[in-house]
Every structure is written in structure tokens, then in C-alpha cells.
C-alpha positions as CSV (number, residue, x, y, z in Angstrom):
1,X,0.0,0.0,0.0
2,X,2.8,2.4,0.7
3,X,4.7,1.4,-2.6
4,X,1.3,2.4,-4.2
5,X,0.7,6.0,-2.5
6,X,4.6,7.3,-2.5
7,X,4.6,10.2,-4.5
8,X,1.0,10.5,-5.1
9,X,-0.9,10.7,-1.6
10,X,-0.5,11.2,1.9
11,X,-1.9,8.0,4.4
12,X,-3.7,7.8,7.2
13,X,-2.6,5.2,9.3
14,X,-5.7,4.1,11.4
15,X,-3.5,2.0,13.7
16,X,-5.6,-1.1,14.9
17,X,-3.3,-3.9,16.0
18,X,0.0,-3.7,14.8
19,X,3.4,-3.3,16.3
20,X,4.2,0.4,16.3
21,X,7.9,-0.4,15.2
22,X,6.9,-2.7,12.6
23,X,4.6,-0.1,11.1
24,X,7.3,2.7,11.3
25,X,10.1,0.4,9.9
26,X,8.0,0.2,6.7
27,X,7.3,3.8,6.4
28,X,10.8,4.6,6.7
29,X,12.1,2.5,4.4
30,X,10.4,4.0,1.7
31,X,10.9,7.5,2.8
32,X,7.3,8.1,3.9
33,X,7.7,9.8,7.6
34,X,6.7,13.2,6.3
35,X,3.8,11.9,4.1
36,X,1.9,9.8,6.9
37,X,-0.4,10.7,9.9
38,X,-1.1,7.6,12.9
39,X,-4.1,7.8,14.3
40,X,-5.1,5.7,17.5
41,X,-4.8,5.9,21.4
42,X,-2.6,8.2,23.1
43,X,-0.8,5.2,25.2
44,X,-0.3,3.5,21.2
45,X,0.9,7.0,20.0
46,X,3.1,7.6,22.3
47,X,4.8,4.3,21.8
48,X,5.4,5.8,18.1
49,X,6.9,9.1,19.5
50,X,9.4,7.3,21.4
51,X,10.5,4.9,18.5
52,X,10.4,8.0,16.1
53,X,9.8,11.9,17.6
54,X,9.8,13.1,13.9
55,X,6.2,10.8,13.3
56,X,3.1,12.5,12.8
57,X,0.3,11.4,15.4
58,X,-3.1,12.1,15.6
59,X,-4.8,11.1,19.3
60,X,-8.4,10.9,19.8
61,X,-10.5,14.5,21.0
62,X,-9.0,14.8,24.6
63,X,-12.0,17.0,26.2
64,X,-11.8,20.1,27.7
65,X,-9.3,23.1,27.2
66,X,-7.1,22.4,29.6
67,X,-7.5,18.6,28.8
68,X,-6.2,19.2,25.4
69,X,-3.1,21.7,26.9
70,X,-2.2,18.9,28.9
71,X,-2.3,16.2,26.3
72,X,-0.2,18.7,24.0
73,X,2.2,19.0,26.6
74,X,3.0,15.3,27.5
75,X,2.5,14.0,23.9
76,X,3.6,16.5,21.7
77,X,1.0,15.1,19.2
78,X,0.7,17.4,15.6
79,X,-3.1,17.2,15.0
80,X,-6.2,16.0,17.3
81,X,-9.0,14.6,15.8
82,X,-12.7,14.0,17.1
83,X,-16.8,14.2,15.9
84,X,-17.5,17.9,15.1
85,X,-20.3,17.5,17.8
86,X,-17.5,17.1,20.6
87,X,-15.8,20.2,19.0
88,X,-16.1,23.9,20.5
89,X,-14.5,27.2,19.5
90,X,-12.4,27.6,23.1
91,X,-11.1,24.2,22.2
92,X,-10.3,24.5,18.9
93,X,-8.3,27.9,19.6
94,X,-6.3,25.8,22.5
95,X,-5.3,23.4,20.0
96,X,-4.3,26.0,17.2
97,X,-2.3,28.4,20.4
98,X,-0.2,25.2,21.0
99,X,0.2,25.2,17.1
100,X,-1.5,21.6,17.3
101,X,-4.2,20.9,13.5
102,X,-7.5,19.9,14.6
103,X,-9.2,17.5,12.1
104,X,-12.9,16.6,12.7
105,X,-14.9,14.1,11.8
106,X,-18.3,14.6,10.2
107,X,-20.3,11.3,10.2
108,X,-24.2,10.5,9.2
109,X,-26.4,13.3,10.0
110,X,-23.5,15.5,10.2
111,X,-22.1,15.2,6.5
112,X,-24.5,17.8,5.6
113,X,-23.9,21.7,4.4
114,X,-24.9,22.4,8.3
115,X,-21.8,20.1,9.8
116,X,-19.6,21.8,7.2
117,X,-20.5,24.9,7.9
118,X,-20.0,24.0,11.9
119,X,-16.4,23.1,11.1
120,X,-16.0,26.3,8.9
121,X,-16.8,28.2,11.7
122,X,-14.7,26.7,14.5
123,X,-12.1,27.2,11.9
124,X,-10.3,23.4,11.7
125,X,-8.0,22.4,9.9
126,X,-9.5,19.6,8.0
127,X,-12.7,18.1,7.7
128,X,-13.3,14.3,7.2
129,X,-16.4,13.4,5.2
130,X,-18.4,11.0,2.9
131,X,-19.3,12.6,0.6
132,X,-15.9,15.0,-0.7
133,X,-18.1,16.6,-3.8
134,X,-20.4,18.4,-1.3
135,X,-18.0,19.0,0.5
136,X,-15.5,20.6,-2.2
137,X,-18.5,22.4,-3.9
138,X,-19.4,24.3,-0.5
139,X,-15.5,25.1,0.0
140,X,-15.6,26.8,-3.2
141,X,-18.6,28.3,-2.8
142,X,-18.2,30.0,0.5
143,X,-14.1,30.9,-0.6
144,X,-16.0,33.0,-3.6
145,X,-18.4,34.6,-0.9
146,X,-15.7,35.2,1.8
147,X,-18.1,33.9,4.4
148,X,-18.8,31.3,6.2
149,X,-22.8,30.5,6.3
């Protein structure tokens, strides 16, 4: 799979049950750090950081402001992820102050222009969804209109 995306895509590594070093061995070799994100539990991602500081993790939505300042503090992860309905603007703008991506998810009833335009307002950093024509349509739309419905 790595062979396949090098060059063309970046991966998302939704880490399951694997051995963290195994998983990083095979990025490496084909010169892949910069061009993945992990994804999983903080006490899995933090067996990546320790193997390999450089890796780019992605731990679960962590809770409240100062929740999040402390995970960013111990784990030193580069984006947080987490359903746009656990999302608020005073946690978003911890995240982004630690210089820390949020990335949200926007599943079932909230893969609409509404759960878009939630996640255009709280001003993240990238916006998971089923349906990426809707989604890229509404970017553009809103870019042209300089607002955010």
C-alpha cells in the first residue's frame, strides 16, 4: 500500500493492532515519515513518538481546554482529531495556540452543508467526510463569498 501511494498521496494510518515499530520500519524504508499521519490511542501513539519523535500522530479528542493543553504537553501530538459535535471554538483555539491541526470528523447526520459549515466556523484544519463533492463544492462556494454561512 505504501509502494502504491509514494509520490501521489498522503496516508492515514488508522493503527488497529500492529506493532508500532513494525509499522514505522515500513514507512521509513520507503521515505514516507513526512507523508503519513497515525491515528489511535494516546498510550499506542506515544509508543510511536518514542521509537520515532519526527512521526506525525493524531490522538483521539482529549476533552476540555485544559484537557487538550495537557495532552499537547506530554504527547507533543501534531493534529487531534474527534466528531464535530465534541468540538467547540475555546477548544479548537487551544489546539491552534499550542500550534496543534484539529481535524474533525463529520459522520451521518453530520455530513450535511450544516456540519460543514460548523467546522468552517470553529475554523479546523481539515474536515473528514463522505461525501468529498459536497464538500468541495461548498468550500468553493463559501471561498467565492468570503463567508462562512
Amino acid at each position: 500500500m505504501l509502494a502504491t501511494c509514494k509520490g501521489r498521496i498522503k496516508v492515514y494510518i488508522d493503527h488497529k493492532n500492529a506493532v508500532p515499530g513494525k509499522v514505522l520500519a515500513a514507512v521509513v524504508k520507503r521515505q514516507m515519515l513526512s507523508d503519513v499521519v497515525v491515528y489511535g490511542s494516546v498510550e499506542t501513539l506515544r509508543k510511536y513518538k518514542r521509537q520515532n519523535p519526527k512521526v506525525w500522530i493524531m490522538p483521539p479528542h482529549p476533552g476540555t481546554p485544559a484537557q487538550i493543553r495537557k495532552l499537547i504537553g506530554d504527547l507533543k501530538p501534531e493534529t487531534l482529531d474527534g466528531n464535530i459535535v465534541r468540538w467547540n471554538i475555546a477548544q479548537v483555539q487551544t489546539a491552534h495556540k499550542a500550534g496543534v491541526q484539529v481535524w474533525v470528523d463529520n459522520p451521518g447526520i453530520y455530513d450535511t452543508k450544516a456540519g460543514i459549515s460548523k467546522a468552517m466556523r470553529l475554523n479546523v484544519d481539515a474536515i473528514q467526510t463522505d461525501h468529498p463533492q459536497r464538500l468541495i463544492k461548498l468550500l468553493k462556494s463559501w471561498r467565492l463569498q468570503h463567508r462562512v454561512p
